[in-house]
N, C-alpha and C positions, 0 to 999 in steps of 0.2 A: 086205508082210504081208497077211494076208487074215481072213475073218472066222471061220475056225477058229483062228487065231493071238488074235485080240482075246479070244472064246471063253476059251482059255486062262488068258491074261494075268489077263484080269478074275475067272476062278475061283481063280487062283491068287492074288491080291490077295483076296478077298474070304476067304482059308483065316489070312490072316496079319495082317489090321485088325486083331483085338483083343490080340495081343501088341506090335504094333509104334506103336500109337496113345499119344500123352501128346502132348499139347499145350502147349507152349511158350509163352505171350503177351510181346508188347511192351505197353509202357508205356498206349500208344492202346489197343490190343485189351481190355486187361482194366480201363481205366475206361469203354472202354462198352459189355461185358461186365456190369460190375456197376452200370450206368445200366437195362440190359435186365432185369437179374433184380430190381431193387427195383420197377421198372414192371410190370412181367409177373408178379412173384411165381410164376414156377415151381414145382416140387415142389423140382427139383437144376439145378444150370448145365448137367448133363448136357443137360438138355431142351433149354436153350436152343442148343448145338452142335447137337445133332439139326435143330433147324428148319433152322437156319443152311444148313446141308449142303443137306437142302429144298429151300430157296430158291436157292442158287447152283444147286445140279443145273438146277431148272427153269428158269434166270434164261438158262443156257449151253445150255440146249436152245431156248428158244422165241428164243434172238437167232440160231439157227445157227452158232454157235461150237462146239457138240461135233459136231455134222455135219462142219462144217470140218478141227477135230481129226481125226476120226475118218477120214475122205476122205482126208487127209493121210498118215497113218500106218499104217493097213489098210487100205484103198481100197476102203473100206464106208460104210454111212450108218449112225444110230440106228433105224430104220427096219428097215436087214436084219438089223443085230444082234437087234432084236426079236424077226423072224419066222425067223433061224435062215437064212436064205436071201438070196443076193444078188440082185439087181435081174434077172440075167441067168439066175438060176435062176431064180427066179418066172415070167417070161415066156416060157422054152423056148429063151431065145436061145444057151443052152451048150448045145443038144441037138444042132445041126447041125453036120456037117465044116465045115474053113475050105475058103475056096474056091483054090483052085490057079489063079493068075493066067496061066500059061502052057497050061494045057490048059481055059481057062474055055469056049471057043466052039466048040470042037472036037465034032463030035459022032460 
């Protein structure tokens, strides 16, 4: 896959969160779900999902695990997803022919 592939995916996911989202809790999750919201005093639990996400997103970026992901599965980083461009675009390294190892020295 590549990084107009991920592009994709991720717009296309991002078209269909809010009908496909309802969260489910286990027994653990929603007593310390409702530990967070008596401490925290939120507005709604909604908020406290929000951070949550927050936190994991950044928690899986700054340990390299969505790099990892990501490398794995588009053979991109978070990095070129950013800037729309892969490592080899940015540098100029896709601008050159390959080189033809049977006529390389040939002049």
């Amino acid at each position: 896959m590549s990084l107009d592939d991920l592009t994709e995916n991720v717009q296309d996911s991002y078209r269909t969160i809010d009908d496909e989202v309802s969260v489910s809790l286990d027994r653990e999750a929603q007593n310390e779900l409702a530990l967070l919201e008596a401490a925290l005093d939120p507005e709604d639990t909604d908020e406290l999902v929000r951070r949550a996400i927050h936190l994991f997103f950044q928690t899986t970026v700054d340990s390299g695990k969505l790099d990892f992901q990501l490398r794995s599965e588009y053979d991109v980083t978070y990095d070129e997803y950013l800037s729309g461009m892969t490592f080899e675009q940015m540098t100029g390294a896709d601008q050159y022919p390959s080189m033809d190892d049977e006529r390389r020295y040939q002049f």
